[in-house]
Structures are given as structure tokens and as C-alpha cells.
N, C-alpha and C positions, 0 to 999 in steps of 0.2 A: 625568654627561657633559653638556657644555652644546652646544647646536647651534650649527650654520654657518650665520654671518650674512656672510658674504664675498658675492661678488658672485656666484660661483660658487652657493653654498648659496641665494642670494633666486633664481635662473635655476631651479634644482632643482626651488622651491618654484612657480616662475610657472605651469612645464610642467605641474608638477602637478594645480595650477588647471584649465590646459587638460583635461589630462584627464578631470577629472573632472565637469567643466562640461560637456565635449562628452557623454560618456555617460550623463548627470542626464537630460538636455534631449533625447539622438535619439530615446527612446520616443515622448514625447509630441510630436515632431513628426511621426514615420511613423504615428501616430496621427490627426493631422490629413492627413496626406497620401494615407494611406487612406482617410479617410471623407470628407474636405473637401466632399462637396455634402451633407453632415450640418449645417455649419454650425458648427463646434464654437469656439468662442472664448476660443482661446488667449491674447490678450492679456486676457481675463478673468482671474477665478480658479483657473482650472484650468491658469493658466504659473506660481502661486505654488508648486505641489506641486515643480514639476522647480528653480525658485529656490530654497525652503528645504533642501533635501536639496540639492541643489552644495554651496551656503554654509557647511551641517551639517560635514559632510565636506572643505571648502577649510580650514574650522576645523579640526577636528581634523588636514587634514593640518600646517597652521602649528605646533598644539600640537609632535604630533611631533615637527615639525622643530626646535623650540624647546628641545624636549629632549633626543631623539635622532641628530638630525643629518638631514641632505637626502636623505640617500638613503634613510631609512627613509619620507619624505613621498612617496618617487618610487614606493618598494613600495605604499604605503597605495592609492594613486592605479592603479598598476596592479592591485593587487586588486578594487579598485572598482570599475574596464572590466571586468573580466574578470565578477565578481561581478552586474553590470549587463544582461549578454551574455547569459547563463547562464541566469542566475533567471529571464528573461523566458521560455525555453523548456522551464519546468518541465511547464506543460501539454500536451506533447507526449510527454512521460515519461510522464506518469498517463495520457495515452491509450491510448498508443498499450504501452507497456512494464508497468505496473502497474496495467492494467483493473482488476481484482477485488481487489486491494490494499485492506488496510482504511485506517484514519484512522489508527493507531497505526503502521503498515507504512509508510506513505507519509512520518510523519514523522519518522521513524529515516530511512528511505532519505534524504530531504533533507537532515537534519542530517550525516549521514555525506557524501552527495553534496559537498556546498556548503563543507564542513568541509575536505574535499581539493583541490575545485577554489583555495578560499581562502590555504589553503598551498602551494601550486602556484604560485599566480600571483605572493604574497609573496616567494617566492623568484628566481621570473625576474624580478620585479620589480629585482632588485640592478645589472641589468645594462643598460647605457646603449641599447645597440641596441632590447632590448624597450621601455623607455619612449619612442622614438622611433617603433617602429611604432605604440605606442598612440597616441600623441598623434598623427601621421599618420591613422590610420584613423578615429579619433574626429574630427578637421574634418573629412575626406571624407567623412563617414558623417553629421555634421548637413549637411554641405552641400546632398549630395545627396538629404537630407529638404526641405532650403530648395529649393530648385529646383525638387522637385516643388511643396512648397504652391505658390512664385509661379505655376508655368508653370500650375496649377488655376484661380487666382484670373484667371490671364488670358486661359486659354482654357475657361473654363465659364461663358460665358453664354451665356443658354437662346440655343436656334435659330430658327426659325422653321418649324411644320408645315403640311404641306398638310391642314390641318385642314378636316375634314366639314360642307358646310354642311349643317344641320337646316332641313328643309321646314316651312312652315307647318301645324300641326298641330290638328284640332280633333278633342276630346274627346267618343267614344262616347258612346252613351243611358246614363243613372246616375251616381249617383255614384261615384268615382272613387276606385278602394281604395290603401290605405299602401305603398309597395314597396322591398324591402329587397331590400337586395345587400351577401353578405356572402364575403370573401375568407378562407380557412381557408389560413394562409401553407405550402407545402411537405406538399400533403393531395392525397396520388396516388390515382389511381382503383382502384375495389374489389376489380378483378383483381389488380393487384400487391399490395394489403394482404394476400391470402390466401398468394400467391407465395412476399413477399418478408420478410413479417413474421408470418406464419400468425396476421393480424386477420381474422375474420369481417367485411368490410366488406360483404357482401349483407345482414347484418342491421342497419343502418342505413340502405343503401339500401332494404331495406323499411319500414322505419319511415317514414324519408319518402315512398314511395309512399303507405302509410298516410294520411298526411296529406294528398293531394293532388299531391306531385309527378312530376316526370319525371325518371327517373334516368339516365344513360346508366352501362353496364357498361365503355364505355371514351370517355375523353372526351381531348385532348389538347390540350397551351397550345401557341401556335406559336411562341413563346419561353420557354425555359426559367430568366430572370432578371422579377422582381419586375417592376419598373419596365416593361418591355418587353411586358410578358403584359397585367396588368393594365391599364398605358394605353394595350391595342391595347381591351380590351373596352373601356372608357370610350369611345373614341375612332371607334368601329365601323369600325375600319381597324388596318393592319398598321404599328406603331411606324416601324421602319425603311423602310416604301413610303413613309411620311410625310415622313420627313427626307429632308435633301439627300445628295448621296452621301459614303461614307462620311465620316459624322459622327464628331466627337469625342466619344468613351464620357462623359466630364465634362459636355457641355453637352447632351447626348443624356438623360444620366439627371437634371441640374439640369430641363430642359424639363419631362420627362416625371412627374417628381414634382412641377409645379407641375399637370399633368395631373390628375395622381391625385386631387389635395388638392380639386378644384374645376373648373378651367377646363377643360370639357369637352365637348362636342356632349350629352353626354345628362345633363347638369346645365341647361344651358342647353334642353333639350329641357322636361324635367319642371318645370321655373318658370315656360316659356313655358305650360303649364297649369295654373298654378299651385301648386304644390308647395312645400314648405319644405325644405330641404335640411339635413341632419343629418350628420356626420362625424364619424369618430373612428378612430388607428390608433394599436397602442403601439409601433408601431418609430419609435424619433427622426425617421429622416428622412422618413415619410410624417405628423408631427404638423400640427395645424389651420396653416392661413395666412391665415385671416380670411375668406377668400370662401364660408364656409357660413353660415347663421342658425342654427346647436347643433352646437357641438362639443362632442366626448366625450372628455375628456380622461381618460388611462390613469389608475389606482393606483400613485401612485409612494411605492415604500418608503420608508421614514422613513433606511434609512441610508442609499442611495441619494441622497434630497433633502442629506444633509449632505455626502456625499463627492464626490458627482458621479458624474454614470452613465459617463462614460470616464476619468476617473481609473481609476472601479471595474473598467474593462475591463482595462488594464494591470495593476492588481493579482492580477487574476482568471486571469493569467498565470504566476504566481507561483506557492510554496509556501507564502508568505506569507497566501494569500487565505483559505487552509480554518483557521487557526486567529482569525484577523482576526475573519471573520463570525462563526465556531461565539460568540466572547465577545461579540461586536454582540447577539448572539441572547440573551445569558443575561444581557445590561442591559436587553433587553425591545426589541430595534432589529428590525423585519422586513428580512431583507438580501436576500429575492425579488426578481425583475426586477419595473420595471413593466409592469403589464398591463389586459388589457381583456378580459373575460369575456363570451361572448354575451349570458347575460341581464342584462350592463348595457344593453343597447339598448335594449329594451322598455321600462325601469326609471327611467330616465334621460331618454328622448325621450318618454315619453306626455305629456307636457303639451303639445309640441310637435304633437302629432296631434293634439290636441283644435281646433288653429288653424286645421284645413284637412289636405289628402292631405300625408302625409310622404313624402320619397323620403330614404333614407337607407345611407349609405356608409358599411362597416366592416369596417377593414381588421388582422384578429386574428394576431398572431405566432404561432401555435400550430394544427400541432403543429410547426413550425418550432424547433429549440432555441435558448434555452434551458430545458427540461424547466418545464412548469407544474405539472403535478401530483405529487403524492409517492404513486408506486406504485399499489398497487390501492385504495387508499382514496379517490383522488382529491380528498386534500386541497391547498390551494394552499402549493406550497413555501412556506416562508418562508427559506431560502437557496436561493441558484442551483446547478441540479445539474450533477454532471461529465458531461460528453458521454464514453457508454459507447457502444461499437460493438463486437457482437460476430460476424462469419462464420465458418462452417465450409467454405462452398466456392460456389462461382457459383449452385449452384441452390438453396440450403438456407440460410438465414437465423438461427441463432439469434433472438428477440428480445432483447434487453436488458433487464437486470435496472430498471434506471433508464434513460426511454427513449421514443424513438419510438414504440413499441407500446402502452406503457402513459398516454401522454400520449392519443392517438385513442383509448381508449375513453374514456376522461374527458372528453374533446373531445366524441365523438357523441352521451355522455347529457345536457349542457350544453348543445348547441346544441339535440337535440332537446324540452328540456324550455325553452328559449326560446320555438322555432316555436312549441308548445304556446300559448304564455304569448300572442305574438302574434297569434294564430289567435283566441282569447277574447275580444280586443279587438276583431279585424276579418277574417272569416271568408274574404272576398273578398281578403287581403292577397297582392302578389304579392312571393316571396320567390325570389331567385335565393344561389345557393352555388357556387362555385367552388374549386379550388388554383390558386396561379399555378404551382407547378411543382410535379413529382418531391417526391421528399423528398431526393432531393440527396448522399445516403449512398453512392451504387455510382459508377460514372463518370460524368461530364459529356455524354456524348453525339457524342464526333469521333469513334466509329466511322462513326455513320449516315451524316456523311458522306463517307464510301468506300461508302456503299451496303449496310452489313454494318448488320443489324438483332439484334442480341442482345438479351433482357429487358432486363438490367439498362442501356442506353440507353435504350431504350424506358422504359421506370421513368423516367428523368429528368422524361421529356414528359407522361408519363401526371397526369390532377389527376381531381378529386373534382369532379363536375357536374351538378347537380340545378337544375328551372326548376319555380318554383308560378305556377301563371296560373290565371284564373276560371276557373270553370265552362263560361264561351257559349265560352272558349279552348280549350276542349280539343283539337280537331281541326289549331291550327294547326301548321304545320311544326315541328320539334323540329329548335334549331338542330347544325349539325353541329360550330362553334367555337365557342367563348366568344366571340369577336369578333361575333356574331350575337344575342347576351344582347338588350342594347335595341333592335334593331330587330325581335327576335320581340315584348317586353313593348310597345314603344310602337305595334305595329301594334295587339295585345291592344286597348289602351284609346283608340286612336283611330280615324277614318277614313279614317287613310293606312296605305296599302302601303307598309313599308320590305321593301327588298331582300335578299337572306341573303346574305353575304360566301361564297367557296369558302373549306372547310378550307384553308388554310396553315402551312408551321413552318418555322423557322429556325434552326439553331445558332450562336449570337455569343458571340464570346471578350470578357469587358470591359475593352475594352485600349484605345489609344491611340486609332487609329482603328478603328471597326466594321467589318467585311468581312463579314455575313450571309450565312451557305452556305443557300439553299432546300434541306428536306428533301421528298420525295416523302410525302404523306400517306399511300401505301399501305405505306409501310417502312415507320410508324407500327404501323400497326393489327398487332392479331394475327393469325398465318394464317390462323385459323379464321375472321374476320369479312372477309379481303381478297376483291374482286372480287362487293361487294355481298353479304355473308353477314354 
């Protein structure tokens, strides 16, 4: 049979186009439109992925239609949307439906899944009105990708903060030790690890007492989003008391991560005594921006470097991804995330010390997923593992086979065998540790504000918070937030009094514009410790 080349069959053929162009290209737009103060640059190499796969596919619809006639291009095209749709929510399937599903289950269930949705779609495909919905839904659906990137790119530029002036500051009797601050991404405090994950976290917070620190049994961030936590400590003030009112979440978090990276009151504190500043984070958006002297740049995979870290994201979404990597793997390609291991600090920045006092910032994705370690061996994946989550009910936890659980203890003997490492070098070092939140797994936290305090909110708020100060420090205040980190370390090693910030928390949606609910610190705390206990 020869195809319809009538005016009617090239219209067939345009729509078709549309189609399939539109649903090549909306991933990777809500891909930028998600992450856009990531940076990610789409009219780089990473718009050729969503270009050749249209193209791929506008070809073979032509072929089709060159063969089989218009409307077989017009099914092809609606299989395509639908097939595009689809695939992307395969991860939500292996989450959430075939947890414990093996590798061979998972892809029978796909082939089977994708096989009916496929001929499903070929078939309504025949009919004019469905190719009209596609083609409708697919420009509204890049559109309203576009609109979000523009309205990012024009309403995300940083703000301007009521940023902290830093006092003139002169440096105590002696010389002046190394000080590390280190962020364990989504590392709740040791109450909940026993709680929530039945982890012994008292026995690493003894360890680090061991060593000299100060641990607190319950510590909490006064934001439960990265950006907001940690550049309230940097910043020795509260994120959002900074900004103006309600701020735009875009140029709130654009700011705030230029915060992080660098531009800081206690960056600019510890140079003002001179210090060298060292950095290093393996989540994209908190990478170097030049205003440190040693950045530490993550380990980034070898397939990774080829494919691109958000290509790989959307892949990663797939059914496509576990059979992709497992052959990446057996050509010899590590398909791990990139990362940043504690004792690359030490390892990496000692030459750095030897120039004068180090202060140095490092900001580690783990145990935040995606899973570092493989199991009890604690070896470093080398593919990305499936987010498993298992509950039996509000108060009892299973842990996870692959997991939360098993990532912190590999986590505690690794950072613990850093301090170690650090400590040999410079005994006097002052080492601060924190979570910027929860581990993120149970709800977000809008109970508390209706005043209702359940664990598992509380879990959101709870982090991991340890302070190493000298010896002549031992007696001073033990701050009650993280927001009080460097004005306890720089009162330590100077002859000024900084002031301690009061506990604060806040619940923020990261939406459009911020509306920060104040939570009451003592619907925080556990009962057993409210009213001064």
C-alpha cells in the first residue's frame, strides 16, 4: 500500500510532528523548571537528547506514513504521548507497588505493562478526536513548562538580606586551630534514629563525645528545607527574618545558595583572621562559585560525565534506567551518583592547612538519598539505588532492606574515622556537624502548625548536632540552634562576645511566595525534656 501524500495525509503527518515534539521536549523542560536555580543548560547539550529522539520518531512517523498511510503516523504519534507519559511514572510503580520486586519481576511487569499501555494507545490512536486531545495537551503542557522557566528566569534574582554585620574581631592567646563544619544532608537526631529506624544513634553520639564533642540528644533545624537551615547557620540569623516579606521561594533559594557557597558573615569572619576557606558539596546546586581558595569537587561517575547528571535524572524515572546502568556496569562505567565522602576533607585540603588555620565548609548528600552505600558492607554503590520505604504503622518503622538505615551506619563509621584522621593532624581542631533536616520520609510538618505535635513531624525538624571546641572552651554555653554554631566557635577563639540567637522554627511550603508559619519551640521538644527538663 502506498501512503497519502494529499494535503489531507501531509496535515496528518504535521500534527503528528506536533505531537511528538511536544512530548520529546516537556520532560526536559519540567526538568528545568523544577530545578532552574540548578542552572541547568538547556540550550547546551542536554536540548540535543529531547532534539534527536523527536527527529528519531518524526522519521519514522514519515516512514509510516510513506507506507502505510496518515493515520498509521497519527497512531504512532499518539502512542508516543501516551508511551512518554507513562514511562516517566515507572518510579512510582517500583516504589511505591513492587517494593521487594526483584530485577527479573520488575521487568516482565514492564514489558507487559508498557506492551498494553502501547497497544491501547495505537488503537485510540485511529480516531481523530484523540489525536486532537494529544496534540492540544501536549502545547499546553510545553507551554506551561515555558512559562514557568521564563517567569524563573525573571523573577529569580537574588534579593537583598538584612545580612549580619560581623564585629571587629581579634584572635585569642595561641595559635588558632583548623575548623570544620560539616552538613550530613537529612541526619535526624539520635532520638528519632532509635524511634524511627531502630539505629543505635547514642552509640555514635558516644563516639563523638569520645572525641571531645558535645552532643545534644535532641537538636532541631528551624527550617526544614536545605537552603533555609543551613544559610540561617552560616548567616547567624533566621533565613526568612532576613528577607523581605514574603519573598519569592526562586530568588529566596537563588540568594541563599549563593549564601551557602561563600558570601557569608562567618566566611568573611574567619578571613577577617585569617583563615583560608575550603569548600565543597555534591549536590549540583550547592557546587563551588569561585569565592572560596579549595574547592572540593565531588567524584563524578564516568557514565554520569557522559550522559549528563539530569539527562540521567529522567532516565532514572524510567524502566529503562535499571537495565541501561546494570550494561554501563559490565563495560566497566561506574553509574553511582556523584559524591563526596568525609574523609575526602582531610585528604584533599591538608596542603591547604599547612598555609595557615583552615575553615572549611562541606556540604555531604548523605544520608539524604540517593543510597551511598551498598548494604552492610558499606561499599560505594556503583549504580544508584531504588528509594525503598518500608512502614508497618505510625510508631514502628521497619528499616529498609536498601536505605536510610543502612546508609547512617556507613555514614557514622566514615565520618567517625575522618574526625580520627583530623584530630592526628590538629588536636585543638574545632569541628562542628549538623542535619539540615528530618530525613524527610514521614510528613512534612503542617501538623505543628495547628499546634498538634506528633513524632513523626517532629522527625521532620529533628537533625544531628554535635560542637568540638578546645579544651579552655569547654564551659562555654552549648548553643540551643544551629543558628548559634559560629557565634559559640568565634566567641571560642576570640576576644569577643557574640550573642546566642533564641531557639526558632518555622514551617515553609516552597511555593510561589513564602508565608513562614512560626512554630513554638516547646511543641518541638519531647515531653519529657519541655519546661526545662
Amino acid at each position: 500500500m502506498t501512503g497519502d501524500t494529499t494535503a489531507s495525509g501531509r496535515r496528518e503527518l504535521a500534527l503528528a510532528a506536533v505531537i511528538v515534539g511536544a512530548f520529546a521536549f516537556r520532560p526536559f523542560l519540567e526538568l528545568i523548571a523544577d530545578n532552574g536555580a540548578e542552572n541547568i543548560d538547556f540550550l547546551g547539550v542536554y536540548g540535543l537528547y529531547p532534539l534527536v529522539l523527536a527527529l528519531l520518531t518524526i522519521g519514522l512517523a514519515w516512514a509510516v506514513s510513506r507506507r502505510f498511510g496518515a493515520m498509521r503516523a497519527r497512531q504512532l504519534a499518539v502512542a508516543f504521548a501516551v508511551l512518554m507519559v507513562t514511562l516517566l511514572e515507572w518510579d512510582r510503580v517500583e516504589e511505591d507497588i513492587l517494593t521487594d520486586a526483584s530485577g527479573l519481576v520488575l521487568t516482565v511487569v514492564a514489558l507487559v505493562l508498557y506492551s498494553a499501555i502501547a497497544v491501547v494507545a495505537w488503537r485510540l490512536g485511529r480516531r481523530a478526536p484523540v489525536r486532537d486531545f494529544a496534540v492540544v495537551a501536549g502545547v499546553l503542557l510545553v507551554l506551561l513548562q515555558v512559562v514557568r522557566v521564563v517567569e524563573f528566569e525573571v523573577s529569580s534574582d537574588r534579593i537583598s538580606l538584612e545580612r549580619t554585620e560581623v564585629p571587629e574581631l581579634a584572635a585569642g592567646g595561641g595559635e588558632l586551630p583548623d575548623v570544620y563544619y560539616f552538613v550530613l544532608d537529612g541526619y535526624t537526631n539520635p532520638r528519632n534514629l532509635k524511634r524511627f529506624f531502630d539505629v543505635d544513634g547514642g552509640s555514635f553520639a558516644d563516639g563523638l563525645r569520645e572525641r571531645g564533642f558535645r552532643v545534644a540528644d535532641e537538636m532541631y533545624t528551624p527550617y526544614p528545607l536545605t537552603e533555609l537551615s543551613v544559610g540561617s547557620t552560616l548567616s547567624w540569623d533566621y533565613a526568612t527574618e532576613m528577607a523581605p516579606e514574603r519573598p519569592r521561594w526562586s530568588s529566596l533559594a537563588q540568594t541563599l545558595q549563593h549564601v551557602i557557597t561563600g558570601d557569608n558573615p562567618t566566611v568573611e569572619a574567619f578571613e577577617s583572621l585569617g583563615y583560608r576557606f575550603a569548600y565543597g558539596s555534591d549536590r549540583p546546586v550547592f557546587r563551588c562559585q569561585g569565592l572560596e581558595d579549595f574547592c572540593l569537587e565531588p567524584d563524578q561517575p564516568a557514565f554520569s560525565r557522559v550522559v549528563g547528571e539530569h539527562p540521567l535524572a529522567i532516565l532514572r524515572q524510567t524502566p529503562l534506567a535499571r537495565p541501561i546502568e546494570e550494561g554501563a556496569e559490565k563495560l566497566g562505567f561506574d553509574t553511582g551518583p556523584p559524591h563526596i565522602e568525609p574523609s575526602d576533607v582531610p585528604a584533599e585540603e591538608a596542603g591547604l592547612a599547612e598555609d595557615g588555620p583552615l575553615f572549611s565548609v562541606t556540604h555531604i548528600l548523605s544520608p539524604h538519598h540517593p543510597w551511598r552505600y551498598a548494604g552492610e558492607s558499606c561499599e560505594l554503590r556503583t549504580t544508584v539505588s531504588p528509594v525503598v520505604y518500608r512502614f508497618e504503622d505510625r510508631d514502628s518503622v521497619v528499616p529498609p532492606t536498601i536505605g536510610y538505615a543502612d546508609n547512617l551506619r556507613c555514614l557514622n563509621r566514615d565520618f567517625t574515622e575522618t574526625v580520627d584522621e583530623i584530630l592526628a593532624r590538629d588536636p585543638d581542631a574545632v569541628i562542628a556537624v549538623q542535619g539540615d533536616h528530618g530525613s524527610r520520609l514521614f510528613s512534612v510538618g503542617e501538623e505543628l502548625v495547628d499546634g498538634e505535635a506528633d513524632a513523626e513531624s517532629r522527625e521532620v525538624f529533628g537533625i544531628l548536632y554535635g560542637l568540638r571546641l578546645p579544651e579552655r572552651c569547654e564551659n562555654e554555653p552549648f548553643p540551643e540552634t544551629p543558628v548559634g554554631t559560629f557565634p559559640a566557635i568565634l566567641t571560642c577563639l576570640t576576644e569577643t562576645d557574640l550573642p546566642q540567637p533564641e531557639p526558632r522554627h518555622f514551617y515553609v511550603e516552597p511555593e510561589d511566595h513564602l508565608e513562614p508559619e512560626e512554630i513554638p519551640h516547646d511543641l518541638l521538644v519531647s515531653p519529657s525534656r519541655r519546661g526545662g527538663s
